[in-house]
PyMOL Python script that loads the backbone (N, CA, C, O; Angstrom):
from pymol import cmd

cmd.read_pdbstr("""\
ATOM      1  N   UNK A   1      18.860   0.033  20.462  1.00  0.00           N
ATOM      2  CA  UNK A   1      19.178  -1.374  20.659  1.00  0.00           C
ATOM      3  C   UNK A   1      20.149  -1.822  19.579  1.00  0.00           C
ATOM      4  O   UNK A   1      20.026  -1.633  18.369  1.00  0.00           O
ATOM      5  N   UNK A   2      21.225  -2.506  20.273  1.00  0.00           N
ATOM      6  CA  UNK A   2      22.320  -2.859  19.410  1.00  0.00           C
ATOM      7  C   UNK A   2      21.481  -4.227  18.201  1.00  0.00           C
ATOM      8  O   UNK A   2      20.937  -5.227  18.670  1.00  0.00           O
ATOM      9  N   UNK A   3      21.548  -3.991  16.914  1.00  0.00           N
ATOM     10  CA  UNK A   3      20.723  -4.936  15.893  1.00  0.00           C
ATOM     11  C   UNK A   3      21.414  -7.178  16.214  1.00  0.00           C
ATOM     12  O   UNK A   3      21.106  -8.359  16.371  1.00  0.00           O
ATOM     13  N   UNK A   4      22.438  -6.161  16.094  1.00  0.00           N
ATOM     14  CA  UNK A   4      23.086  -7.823  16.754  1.00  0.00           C
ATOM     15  C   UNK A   4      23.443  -8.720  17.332  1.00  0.00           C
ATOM     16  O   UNK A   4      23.968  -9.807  17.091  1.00  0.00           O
ATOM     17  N   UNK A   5      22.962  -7.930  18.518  1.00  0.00           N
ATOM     18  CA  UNK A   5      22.853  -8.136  20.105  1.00  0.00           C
ATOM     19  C   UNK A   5      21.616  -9.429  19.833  1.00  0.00           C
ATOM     20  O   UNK A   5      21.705 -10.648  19.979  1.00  0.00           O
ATOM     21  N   UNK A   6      20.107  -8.282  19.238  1.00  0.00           N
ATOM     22  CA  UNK A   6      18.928  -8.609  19.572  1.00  0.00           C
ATOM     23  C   UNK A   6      18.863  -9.655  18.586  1.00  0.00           C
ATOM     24  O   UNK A   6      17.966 -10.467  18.815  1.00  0.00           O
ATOM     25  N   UNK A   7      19.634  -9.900  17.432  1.00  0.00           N
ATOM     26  CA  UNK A   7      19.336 -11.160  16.441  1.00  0.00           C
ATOM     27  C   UNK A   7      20.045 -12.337  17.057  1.00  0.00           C
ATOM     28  O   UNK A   7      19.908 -13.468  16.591  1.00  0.00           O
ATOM     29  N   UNK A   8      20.870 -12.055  18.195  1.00  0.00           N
ATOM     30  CA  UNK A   8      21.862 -13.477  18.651  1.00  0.00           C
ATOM     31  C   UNK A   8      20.557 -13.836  19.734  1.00  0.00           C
ATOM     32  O   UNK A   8      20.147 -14.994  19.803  1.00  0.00           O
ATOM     33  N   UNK A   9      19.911 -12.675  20.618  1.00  0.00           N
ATOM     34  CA  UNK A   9      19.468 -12.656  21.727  1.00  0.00           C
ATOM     35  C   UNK A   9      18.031 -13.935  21.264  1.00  0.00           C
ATOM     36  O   UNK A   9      17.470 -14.863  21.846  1.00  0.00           O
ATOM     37  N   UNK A  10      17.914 -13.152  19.654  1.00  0.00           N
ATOM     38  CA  UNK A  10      16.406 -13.571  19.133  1.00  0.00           C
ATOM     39  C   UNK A  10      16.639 -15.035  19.070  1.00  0.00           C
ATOM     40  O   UNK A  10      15.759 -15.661  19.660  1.00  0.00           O
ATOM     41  N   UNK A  11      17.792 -15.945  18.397  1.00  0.00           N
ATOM     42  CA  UNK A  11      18.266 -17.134  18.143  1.00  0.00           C
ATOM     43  C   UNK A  11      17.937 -17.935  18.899  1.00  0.00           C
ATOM     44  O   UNK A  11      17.363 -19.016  18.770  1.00  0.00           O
ATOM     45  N   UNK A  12      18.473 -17.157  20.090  1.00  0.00           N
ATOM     46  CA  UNK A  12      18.842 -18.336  21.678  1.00  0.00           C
ATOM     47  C   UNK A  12      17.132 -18.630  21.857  1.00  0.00           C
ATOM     48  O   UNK A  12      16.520 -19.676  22.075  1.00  0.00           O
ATOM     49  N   UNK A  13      16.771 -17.522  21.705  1.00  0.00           N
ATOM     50  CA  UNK A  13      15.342 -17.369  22.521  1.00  0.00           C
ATOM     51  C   UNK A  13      14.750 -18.801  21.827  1.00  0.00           C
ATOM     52  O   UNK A  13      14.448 -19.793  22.491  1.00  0.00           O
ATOM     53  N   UNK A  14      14.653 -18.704  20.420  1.00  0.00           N
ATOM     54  CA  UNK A  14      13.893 -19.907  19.378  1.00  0.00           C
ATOM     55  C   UNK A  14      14.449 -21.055  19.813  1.00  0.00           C
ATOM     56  O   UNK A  14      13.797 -21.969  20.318  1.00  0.00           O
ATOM     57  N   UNK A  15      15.867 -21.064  19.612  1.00  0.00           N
ATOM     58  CA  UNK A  15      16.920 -22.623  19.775  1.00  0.00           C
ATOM     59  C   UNK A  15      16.116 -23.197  21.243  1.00  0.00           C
ATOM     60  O   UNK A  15      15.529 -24.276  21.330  1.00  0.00           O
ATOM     61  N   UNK A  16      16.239 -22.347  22.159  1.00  0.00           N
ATOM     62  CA  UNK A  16      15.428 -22.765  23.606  1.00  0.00           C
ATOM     63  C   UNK A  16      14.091 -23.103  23.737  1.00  0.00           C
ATOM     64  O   UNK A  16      13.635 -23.923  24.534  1.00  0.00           O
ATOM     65  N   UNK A  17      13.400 -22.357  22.822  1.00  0.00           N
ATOM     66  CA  UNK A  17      12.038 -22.744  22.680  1.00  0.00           C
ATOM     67  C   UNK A  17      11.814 -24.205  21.702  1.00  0.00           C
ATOM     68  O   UNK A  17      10.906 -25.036  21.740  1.00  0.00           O
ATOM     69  N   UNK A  18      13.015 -24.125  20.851  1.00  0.00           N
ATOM     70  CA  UNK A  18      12.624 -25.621  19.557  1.00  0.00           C
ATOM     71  C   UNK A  18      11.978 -24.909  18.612  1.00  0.00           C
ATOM     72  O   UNK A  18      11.053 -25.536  18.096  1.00  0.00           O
ATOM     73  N   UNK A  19      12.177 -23.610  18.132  1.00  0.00           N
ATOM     74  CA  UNK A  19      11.226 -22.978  17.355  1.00  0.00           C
ATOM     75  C   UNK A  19      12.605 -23.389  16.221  1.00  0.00           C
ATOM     76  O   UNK A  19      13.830 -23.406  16.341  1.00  0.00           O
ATOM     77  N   UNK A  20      11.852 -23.622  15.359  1.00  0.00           N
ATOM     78  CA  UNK A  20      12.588 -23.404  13.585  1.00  0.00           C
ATOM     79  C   UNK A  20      12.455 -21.863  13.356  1.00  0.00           C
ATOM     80  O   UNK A  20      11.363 -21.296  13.389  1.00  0.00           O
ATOM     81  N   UNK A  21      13.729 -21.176  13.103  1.00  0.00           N
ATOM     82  CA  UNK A  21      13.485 -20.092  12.141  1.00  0.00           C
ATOM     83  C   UNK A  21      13.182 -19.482  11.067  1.00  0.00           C
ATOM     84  O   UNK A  21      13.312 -18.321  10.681  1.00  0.00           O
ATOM     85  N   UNK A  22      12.629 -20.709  10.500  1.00  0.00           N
ATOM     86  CA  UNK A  22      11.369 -20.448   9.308  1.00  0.00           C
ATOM     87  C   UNK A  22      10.352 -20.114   9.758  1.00  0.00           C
ATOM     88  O   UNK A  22       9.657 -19.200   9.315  1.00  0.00           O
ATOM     89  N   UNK A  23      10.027 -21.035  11.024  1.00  0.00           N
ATOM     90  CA  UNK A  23       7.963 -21.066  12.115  1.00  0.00           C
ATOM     91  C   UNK A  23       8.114 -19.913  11.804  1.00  0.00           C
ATOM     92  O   UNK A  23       8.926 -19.510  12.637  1.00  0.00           O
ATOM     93  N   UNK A  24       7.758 -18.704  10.841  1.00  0.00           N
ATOM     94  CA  UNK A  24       7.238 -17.307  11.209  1.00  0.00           C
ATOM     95  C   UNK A  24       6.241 -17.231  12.463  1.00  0.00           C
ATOM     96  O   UNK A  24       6.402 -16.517  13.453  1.00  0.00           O
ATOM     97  N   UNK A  25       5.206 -18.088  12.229  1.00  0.00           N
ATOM     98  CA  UNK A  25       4.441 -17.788  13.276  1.00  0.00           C
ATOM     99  C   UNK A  25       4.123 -18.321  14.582  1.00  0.00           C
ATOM    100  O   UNK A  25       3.227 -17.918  15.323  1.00  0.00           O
ATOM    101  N   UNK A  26       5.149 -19.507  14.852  1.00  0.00           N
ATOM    102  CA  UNK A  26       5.916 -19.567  15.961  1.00  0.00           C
ATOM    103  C   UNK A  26       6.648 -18.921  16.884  1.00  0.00           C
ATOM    104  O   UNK A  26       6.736 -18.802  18.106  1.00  0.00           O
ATOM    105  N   UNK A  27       7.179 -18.517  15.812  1.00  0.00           N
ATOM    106  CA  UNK A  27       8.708 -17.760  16.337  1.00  0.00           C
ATOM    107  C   UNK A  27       7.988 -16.217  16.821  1.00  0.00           C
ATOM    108  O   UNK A  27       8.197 -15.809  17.964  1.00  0.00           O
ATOM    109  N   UNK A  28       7.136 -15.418  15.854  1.00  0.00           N
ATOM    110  CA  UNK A  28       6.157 -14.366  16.169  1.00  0.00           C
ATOM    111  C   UNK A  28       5.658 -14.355  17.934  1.00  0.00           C
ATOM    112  O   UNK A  28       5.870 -13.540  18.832  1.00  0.00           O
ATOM    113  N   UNK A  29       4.929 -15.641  17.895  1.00  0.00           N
ATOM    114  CA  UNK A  29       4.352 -15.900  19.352  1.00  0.00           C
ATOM    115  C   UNK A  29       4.726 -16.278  19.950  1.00  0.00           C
ATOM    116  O   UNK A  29       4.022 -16.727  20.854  1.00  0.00           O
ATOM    117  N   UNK A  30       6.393 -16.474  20.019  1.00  0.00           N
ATOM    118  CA  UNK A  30       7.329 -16.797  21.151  1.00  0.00           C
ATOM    119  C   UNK A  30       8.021 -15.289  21.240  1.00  0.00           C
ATOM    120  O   UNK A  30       8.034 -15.011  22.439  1.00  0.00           O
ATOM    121  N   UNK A  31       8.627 -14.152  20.445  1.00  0.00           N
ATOM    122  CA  UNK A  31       9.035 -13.460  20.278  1.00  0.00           C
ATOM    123  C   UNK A  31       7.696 -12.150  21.342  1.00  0.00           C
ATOM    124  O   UNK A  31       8.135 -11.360  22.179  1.00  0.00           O
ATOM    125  N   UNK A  32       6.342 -12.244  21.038  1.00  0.00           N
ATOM    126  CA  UNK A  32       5.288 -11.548  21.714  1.00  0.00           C
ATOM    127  C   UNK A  32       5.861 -11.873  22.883  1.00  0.00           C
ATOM    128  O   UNK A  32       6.384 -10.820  23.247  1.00  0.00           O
ATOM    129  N   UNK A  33       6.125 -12.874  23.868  1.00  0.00           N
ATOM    130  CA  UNK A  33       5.969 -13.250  24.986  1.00  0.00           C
ATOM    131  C   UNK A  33       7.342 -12.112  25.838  1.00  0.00           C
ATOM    132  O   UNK A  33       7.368 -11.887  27.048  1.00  0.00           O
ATOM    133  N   UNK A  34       7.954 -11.776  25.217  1.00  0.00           N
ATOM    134  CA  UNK A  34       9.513 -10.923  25.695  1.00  0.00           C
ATOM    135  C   UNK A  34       9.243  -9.927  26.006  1.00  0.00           C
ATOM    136  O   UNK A  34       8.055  -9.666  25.818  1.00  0.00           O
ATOM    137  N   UNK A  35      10.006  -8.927  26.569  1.00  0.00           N
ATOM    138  CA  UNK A  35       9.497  -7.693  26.631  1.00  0.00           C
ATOM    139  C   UNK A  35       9.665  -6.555  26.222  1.00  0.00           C
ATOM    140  O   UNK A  35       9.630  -5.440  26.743  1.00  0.00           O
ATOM    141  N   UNK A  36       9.923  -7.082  24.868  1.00  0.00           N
ATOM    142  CA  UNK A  36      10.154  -5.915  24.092  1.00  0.00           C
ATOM    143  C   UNK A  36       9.586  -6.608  22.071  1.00  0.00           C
ATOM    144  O   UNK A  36      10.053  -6.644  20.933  1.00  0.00           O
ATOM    145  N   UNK A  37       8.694  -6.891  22.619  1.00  0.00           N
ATOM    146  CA  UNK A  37       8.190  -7.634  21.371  1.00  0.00           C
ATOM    147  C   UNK A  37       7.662  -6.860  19.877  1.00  0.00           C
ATOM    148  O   UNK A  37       7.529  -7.535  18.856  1.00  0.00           O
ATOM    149  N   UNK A  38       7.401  -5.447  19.897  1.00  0.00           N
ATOM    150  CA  UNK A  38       7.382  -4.738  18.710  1.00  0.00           C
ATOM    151  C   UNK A  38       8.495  -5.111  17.674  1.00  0.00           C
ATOM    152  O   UNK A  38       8.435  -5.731  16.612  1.00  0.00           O
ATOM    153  N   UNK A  39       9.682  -4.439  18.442  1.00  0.00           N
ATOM    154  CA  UNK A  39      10.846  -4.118  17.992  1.00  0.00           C
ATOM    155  C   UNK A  39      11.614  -5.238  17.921  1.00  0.00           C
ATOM    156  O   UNK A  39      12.681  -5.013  17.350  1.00  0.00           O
ATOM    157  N   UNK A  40      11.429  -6.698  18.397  1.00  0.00           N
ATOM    158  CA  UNK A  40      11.971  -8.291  18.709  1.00  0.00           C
ATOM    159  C   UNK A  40      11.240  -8.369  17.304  1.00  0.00           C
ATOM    160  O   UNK A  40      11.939  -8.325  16.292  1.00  0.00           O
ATOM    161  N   UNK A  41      10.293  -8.447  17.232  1.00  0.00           N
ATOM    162  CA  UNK A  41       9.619  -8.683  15.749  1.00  0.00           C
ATOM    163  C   UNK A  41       9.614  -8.485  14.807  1.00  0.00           C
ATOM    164  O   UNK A  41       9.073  -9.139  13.915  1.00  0.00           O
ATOM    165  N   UNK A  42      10.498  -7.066  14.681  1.00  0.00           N
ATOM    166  CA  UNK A  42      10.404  -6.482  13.334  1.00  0.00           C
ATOM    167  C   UNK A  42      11.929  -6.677  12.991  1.00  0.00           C
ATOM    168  O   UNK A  42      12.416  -6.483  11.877  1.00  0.00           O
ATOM    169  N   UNK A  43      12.702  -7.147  14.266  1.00  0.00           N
ATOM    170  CA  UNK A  43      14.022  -7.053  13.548  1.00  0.00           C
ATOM    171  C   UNK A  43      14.450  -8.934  13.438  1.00  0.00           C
ATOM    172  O   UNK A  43      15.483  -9.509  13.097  1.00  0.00           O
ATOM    173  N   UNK A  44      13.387  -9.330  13.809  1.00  0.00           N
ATOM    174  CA  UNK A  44      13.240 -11.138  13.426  1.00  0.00           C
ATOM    175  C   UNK A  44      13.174 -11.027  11.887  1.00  0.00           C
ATOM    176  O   UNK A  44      14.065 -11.141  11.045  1.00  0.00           O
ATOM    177  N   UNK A  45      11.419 -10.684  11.732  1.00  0.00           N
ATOM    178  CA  UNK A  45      11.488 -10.305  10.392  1.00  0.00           C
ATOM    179  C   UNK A  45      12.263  -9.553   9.334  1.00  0.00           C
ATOM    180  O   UNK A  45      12.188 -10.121   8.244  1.00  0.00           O
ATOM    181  N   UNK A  46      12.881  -8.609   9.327  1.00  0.00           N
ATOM    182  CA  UNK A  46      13.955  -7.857   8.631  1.00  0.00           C
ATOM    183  C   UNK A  46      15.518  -8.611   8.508  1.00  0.00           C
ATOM    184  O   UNK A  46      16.340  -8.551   7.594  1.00  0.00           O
ATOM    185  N   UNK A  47      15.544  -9.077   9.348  1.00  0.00           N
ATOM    186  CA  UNK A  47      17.253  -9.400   9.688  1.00  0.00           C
ATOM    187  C   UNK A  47      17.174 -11.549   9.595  1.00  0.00           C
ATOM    188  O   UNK A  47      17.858 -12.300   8.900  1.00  0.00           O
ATOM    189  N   UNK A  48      16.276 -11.820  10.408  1.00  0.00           N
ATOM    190  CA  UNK A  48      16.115 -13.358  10.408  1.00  0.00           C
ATOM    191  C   UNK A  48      15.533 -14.541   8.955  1.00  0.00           C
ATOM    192  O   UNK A  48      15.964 -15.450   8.246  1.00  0.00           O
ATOM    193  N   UNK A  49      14.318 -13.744   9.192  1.00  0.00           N
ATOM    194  CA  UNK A  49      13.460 -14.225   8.381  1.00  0.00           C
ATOM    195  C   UNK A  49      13.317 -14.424   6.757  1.00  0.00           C
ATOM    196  O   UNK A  49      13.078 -15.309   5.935  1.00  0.00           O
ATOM    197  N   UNK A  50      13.674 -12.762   6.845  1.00  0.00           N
ATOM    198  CA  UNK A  50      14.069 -12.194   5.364  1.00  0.00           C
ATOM    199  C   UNK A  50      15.006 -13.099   4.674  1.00  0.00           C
ATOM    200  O   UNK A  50      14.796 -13.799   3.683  1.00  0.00           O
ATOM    201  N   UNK A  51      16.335 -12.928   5.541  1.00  0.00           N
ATOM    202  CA  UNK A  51      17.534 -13.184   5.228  1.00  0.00           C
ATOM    203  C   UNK A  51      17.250 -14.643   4.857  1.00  0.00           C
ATOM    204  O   UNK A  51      17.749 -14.751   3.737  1.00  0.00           O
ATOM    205  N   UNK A  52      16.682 -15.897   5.216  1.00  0.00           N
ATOM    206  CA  UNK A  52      16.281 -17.363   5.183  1.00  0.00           C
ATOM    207  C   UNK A  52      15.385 -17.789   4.047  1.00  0.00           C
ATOM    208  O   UNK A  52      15.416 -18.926   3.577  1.00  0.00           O
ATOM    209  N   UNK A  53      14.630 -16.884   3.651  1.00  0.00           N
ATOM    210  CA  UNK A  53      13.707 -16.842   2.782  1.00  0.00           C
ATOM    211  C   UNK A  53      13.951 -16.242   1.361  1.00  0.00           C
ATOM    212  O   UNK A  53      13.108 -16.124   0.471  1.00  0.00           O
ATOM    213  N   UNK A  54      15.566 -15.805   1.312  1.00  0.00           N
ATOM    214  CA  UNK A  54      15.462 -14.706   0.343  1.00  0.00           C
ATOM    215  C   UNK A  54      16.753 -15.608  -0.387  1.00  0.00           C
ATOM    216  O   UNK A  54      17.267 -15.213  -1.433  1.00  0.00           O
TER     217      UNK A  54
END
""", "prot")
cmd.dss("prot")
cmd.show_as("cartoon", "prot")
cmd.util.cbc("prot")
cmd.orient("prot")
């Protein structure tokens, strides 16, 4: 999976939902709902989350 595909893909998903990309655990249980939610999650956290927090 292209990494920057799935971090633009991850954005839209939140912006549509009204999720803040801080909600870790918002964004977590909107991110579960996809279908590919392991790998949606870990590259939220690594690439999104990280990056906002750091």
């Amino acid at each position: 999976m292209n990494v920057e595909l799935a971090i633009e893909k991850i954005k839209i998903l939140l912006k549509v939902d009204g999720i803040d990309f801080q909600d870790k655990e918002k964004a977590l249980k909107s991110i579960s709902e996809t279908c590919l939610p392991t790998k949606l999650s870990k590259i939220y956290m690594e690439h999104i989350y990280e990056n906002i927090n750091s």
